[in-house]
C-alpha positions as CSV (number, residue, x, y, z in Angstrom):
1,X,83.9,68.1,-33.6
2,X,84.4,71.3,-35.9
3,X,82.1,74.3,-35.8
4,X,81.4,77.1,-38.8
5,X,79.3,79.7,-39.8
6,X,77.8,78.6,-43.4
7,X,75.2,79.3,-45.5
8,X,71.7,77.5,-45.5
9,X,70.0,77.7,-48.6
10,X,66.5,76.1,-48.7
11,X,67.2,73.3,-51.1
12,X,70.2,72.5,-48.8
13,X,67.5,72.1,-45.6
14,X,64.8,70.5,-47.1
15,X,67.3,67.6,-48.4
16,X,68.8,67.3,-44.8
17,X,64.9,67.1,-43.3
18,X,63.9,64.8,-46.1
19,X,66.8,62.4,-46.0
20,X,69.2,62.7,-42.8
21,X,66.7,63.7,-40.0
22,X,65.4,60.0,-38.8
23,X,64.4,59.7,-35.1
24,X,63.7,63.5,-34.5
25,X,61.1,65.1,-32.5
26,X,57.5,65.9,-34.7
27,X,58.4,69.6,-35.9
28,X,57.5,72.2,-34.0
29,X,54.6,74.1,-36.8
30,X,53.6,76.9,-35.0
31,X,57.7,78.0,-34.0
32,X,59.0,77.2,-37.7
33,X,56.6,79.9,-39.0
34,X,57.4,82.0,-35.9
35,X,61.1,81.6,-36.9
36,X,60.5,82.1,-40.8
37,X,58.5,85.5,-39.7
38,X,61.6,86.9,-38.1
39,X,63.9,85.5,-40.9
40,X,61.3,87.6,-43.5
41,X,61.4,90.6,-40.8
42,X,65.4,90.5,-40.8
43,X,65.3,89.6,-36.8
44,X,67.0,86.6,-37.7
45,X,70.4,86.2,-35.3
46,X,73.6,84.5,-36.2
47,X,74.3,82.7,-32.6
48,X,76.1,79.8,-31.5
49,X,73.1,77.7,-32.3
50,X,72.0,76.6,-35.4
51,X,72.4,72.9,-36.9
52,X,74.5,69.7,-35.7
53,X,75.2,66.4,-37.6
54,X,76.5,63.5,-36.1
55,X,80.0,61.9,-37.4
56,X,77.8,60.1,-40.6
57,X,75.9,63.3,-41.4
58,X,72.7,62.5,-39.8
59,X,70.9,65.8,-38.2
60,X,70.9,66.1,-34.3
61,X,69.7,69.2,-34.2
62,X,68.5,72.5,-35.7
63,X,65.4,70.7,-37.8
64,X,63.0,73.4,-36.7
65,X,65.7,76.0,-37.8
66,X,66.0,73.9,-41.2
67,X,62.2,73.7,-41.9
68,X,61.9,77.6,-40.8
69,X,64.6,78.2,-44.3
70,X,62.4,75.9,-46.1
71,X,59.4,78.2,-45.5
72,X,61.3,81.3,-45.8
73,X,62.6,80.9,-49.2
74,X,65.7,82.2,-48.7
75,X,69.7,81.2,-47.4
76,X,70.0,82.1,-44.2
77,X,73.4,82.0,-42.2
78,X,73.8,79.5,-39.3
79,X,76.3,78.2,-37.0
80,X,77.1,74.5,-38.3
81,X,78.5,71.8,-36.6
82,X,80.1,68.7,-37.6
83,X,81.1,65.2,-35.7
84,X,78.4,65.0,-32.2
85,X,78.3,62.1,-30.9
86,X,75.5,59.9,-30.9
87,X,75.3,60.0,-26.8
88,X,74.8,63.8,-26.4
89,X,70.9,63.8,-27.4
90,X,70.3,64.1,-24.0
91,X,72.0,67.2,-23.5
92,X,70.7,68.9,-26.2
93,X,67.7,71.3,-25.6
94,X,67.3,69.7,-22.2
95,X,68.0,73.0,-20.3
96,X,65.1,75.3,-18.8
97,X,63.4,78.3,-21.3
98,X,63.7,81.5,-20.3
99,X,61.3,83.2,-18.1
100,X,59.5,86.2,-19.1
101,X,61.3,87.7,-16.5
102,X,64.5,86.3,-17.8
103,X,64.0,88.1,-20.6
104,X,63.3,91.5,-19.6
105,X,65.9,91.3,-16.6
106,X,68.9,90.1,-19.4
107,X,68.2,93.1,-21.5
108,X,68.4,95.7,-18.2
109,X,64.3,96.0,-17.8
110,X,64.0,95.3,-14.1
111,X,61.3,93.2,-13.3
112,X,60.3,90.9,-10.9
113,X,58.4,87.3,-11.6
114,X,54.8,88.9,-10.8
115,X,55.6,92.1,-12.7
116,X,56.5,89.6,-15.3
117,X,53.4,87.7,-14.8
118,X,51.1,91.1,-15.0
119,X,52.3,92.6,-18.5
120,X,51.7,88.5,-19.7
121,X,48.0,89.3,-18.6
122,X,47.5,92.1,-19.9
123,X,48.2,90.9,-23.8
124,X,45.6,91.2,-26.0
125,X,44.6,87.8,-26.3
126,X,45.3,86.7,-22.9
127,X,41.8,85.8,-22.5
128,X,41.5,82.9,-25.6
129,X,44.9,80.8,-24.5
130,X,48.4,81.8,-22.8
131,X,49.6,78.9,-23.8
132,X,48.5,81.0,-27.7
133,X,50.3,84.1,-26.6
134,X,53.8,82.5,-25.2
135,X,53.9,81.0,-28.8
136,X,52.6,83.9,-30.8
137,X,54.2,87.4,-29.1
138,X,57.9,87.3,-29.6
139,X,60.7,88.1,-26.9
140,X,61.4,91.8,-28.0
141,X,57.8,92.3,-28.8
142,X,56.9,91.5,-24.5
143,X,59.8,93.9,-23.8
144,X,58.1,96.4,-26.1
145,X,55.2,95.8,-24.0
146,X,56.6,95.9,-20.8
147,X,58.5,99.3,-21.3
148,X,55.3,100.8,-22.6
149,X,53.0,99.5,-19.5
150,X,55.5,99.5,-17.3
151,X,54.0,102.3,-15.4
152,X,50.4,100.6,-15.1
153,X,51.6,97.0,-14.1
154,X,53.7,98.9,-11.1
155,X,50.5,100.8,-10.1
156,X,49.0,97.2,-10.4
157,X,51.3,95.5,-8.3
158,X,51.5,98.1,-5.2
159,X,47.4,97.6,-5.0
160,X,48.6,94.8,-2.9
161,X,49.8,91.4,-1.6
162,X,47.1,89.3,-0.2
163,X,45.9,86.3,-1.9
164,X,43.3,87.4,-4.2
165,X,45.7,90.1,-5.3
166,X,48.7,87.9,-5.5
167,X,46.7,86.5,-8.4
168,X,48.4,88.4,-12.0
169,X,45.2,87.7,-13.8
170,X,43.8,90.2,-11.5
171,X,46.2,92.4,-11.5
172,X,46.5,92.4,-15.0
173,X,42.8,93.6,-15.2
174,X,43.6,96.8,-12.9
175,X,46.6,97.2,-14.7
176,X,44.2,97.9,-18.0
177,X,42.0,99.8,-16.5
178,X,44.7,101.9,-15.0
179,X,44.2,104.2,-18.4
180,X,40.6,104.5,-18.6
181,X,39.4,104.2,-15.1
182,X,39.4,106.6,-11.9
183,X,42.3,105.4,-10.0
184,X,41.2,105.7,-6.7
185,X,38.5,103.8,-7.0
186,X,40.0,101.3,-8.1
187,X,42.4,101.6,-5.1
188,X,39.2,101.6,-3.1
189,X,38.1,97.8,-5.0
190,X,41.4,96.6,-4.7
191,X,41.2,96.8,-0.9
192,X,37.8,95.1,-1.1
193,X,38.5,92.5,-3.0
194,X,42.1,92.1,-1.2
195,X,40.8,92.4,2.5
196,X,37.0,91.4,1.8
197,X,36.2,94.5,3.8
198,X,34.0,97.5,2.3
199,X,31.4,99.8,3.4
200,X,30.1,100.9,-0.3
201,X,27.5,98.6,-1.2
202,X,29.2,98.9,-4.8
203,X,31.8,96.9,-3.9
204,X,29.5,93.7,-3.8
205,X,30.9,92.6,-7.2
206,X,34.5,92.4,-5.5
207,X,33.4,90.8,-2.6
208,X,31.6,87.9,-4.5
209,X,34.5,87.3,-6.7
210,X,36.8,87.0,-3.3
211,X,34.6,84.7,-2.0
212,X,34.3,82.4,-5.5
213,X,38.1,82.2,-5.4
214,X,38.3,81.2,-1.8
215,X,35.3,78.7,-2.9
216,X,37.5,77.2,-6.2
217,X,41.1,77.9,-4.8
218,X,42.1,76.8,-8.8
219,X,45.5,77.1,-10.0
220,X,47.3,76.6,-13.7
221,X,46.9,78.3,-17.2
222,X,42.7,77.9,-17.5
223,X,42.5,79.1,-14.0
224,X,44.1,82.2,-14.8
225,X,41.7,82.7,-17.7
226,X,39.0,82.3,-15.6
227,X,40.4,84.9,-13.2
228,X,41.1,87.3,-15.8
229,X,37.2,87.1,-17.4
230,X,35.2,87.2,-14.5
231,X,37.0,90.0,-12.4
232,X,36.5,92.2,-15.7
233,X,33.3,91.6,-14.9
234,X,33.6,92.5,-11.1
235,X,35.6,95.6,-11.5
236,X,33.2,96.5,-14.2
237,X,30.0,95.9,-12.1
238,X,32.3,98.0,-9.3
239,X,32.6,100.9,-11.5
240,X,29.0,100.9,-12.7
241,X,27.8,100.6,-9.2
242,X,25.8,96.8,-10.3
243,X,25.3,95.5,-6.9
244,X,25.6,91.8,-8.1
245,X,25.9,88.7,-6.3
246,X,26.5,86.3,-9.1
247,X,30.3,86.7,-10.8
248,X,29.6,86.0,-14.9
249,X,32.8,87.0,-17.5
250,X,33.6,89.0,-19.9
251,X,35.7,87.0,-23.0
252,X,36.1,90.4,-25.0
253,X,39.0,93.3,-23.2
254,X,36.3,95.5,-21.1
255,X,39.5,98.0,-20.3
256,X,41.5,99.2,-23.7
257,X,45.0,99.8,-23.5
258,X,47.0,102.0,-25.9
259,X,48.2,99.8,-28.7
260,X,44.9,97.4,-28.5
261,X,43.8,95.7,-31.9
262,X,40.7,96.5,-32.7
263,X,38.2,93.2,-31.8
């Protein structure tokens, strides 16, 4: 097995994907563009991986990476590497992706999981699909965003540790509204919401959105949506002093951030 840094000109990858890439995984559409974007924006990284062949020349793996040159246009330089054996497929790419916290953590941000889990929330975006913004927002585009809100999602995460609160989505929503909003009232509706105790009958909006997660206990990626639009609504109806019983959402980012795109 021999390894090189070489070259990859377009014509040379779109003959290797056209006629030495049988048996492969569907190509990955959405990451090939992502990949071709950094190649156009000059974030492209020589590293040790790039593209393998197998002792007769068929690919084993880098097609993404090849169809990515295709789309860019241009030769890009990759590690290449010649002679794998037909029995190490299921060692390739087999290993776990890094976290969000990974990523912060391995370039000296200190984070923890639910800090991690907070600045995700926050995104613009969030709201529509997370499984949208882990493809679309690249690694040093969430550490941008973590340095720069780093102060807000700490605020967020100190609000609190009980159950509703160990909920990101909801942090995330204080941790926006940390810029706009009067912070100690929002101290005050995180200790509602958090303890399910309050005096102020403007806190009713908290309450009920306590006691609908207690009610739906949900968990995964649409829960978290969920979470995120409807306590927008509850800290909103907080602020406003709306004493509602009745949780609805809000799909559009009630609490602007610095940086926001414009809807």
């Amino acid at each position: 097995m021999k390894s090189s840094v070489e070259w990859i000109t377009p014509e040379f990858a779109k003959e290797v994907l056209e006629t030495r890439n049988p048996n492969n995984r569907p190509l990955k559409k959405r990451w090939v563009a992502d990949l071709a974007n950094f190649m156009r924006q000059g974030k492209w990284k020589l590293t040790h991986q790039g593209i393998a062949f197998n002792c007769d020349g068929t690919l084993k793996d880098g097609q993404n990476r090849l169809a990515a040159v295709v789309l860019f246009g241009h030769p890009v330089q990759m590690m290449v590497t010649h002679g794998l054996k037909d029995d190490v497929m299921d060692w390739i790419d087999t290993h776990h992706n890094r976290s969000n916290q990974d990523n912060l953590v391995i370039h000296g941000i200190p984070a923890t999981n639910h800090e991690a889990a907070i600045a995700k929330a926050m995104l613009p975006g969030y709201r529509s699909s997370p499984s949208a913004i882990k493809r679309t927002v690249a690694r040093d585009q969430f550490r941008e965003f973590f340095a720069r809100h780093a102060e807000a999602i700490r605020w967020a995460d100190r609000l609190g540790h009980q159950p509703v609160l160990r909920i990101a989505a909801v942090k995330g929503v204080f941790a926006r509204a940390y810029y706009t909003c009067d912070r100690d009232r929002l101290i005050e509706v995180a200790s509602a919401v958090g303890s399910g105790i309050s005096t102020n009958p403007d806190d009713a909006a908290a309450l009920a959105f306590r006691a609908m997660v207690f009610r739906c206990m949900a968990s995964g990626a649409e829960a978290q949506i969920m979470y995120f639009c409807k306590f927008q609504y509850a800290l909103r109806c907080c602020l406003d002093g709306h004493q509602i019983k009745i949780i609805r959402r809000i799909d559009t980012n009630e609490f602007p951030i610095p940086g926001d795109p414009e809807e």
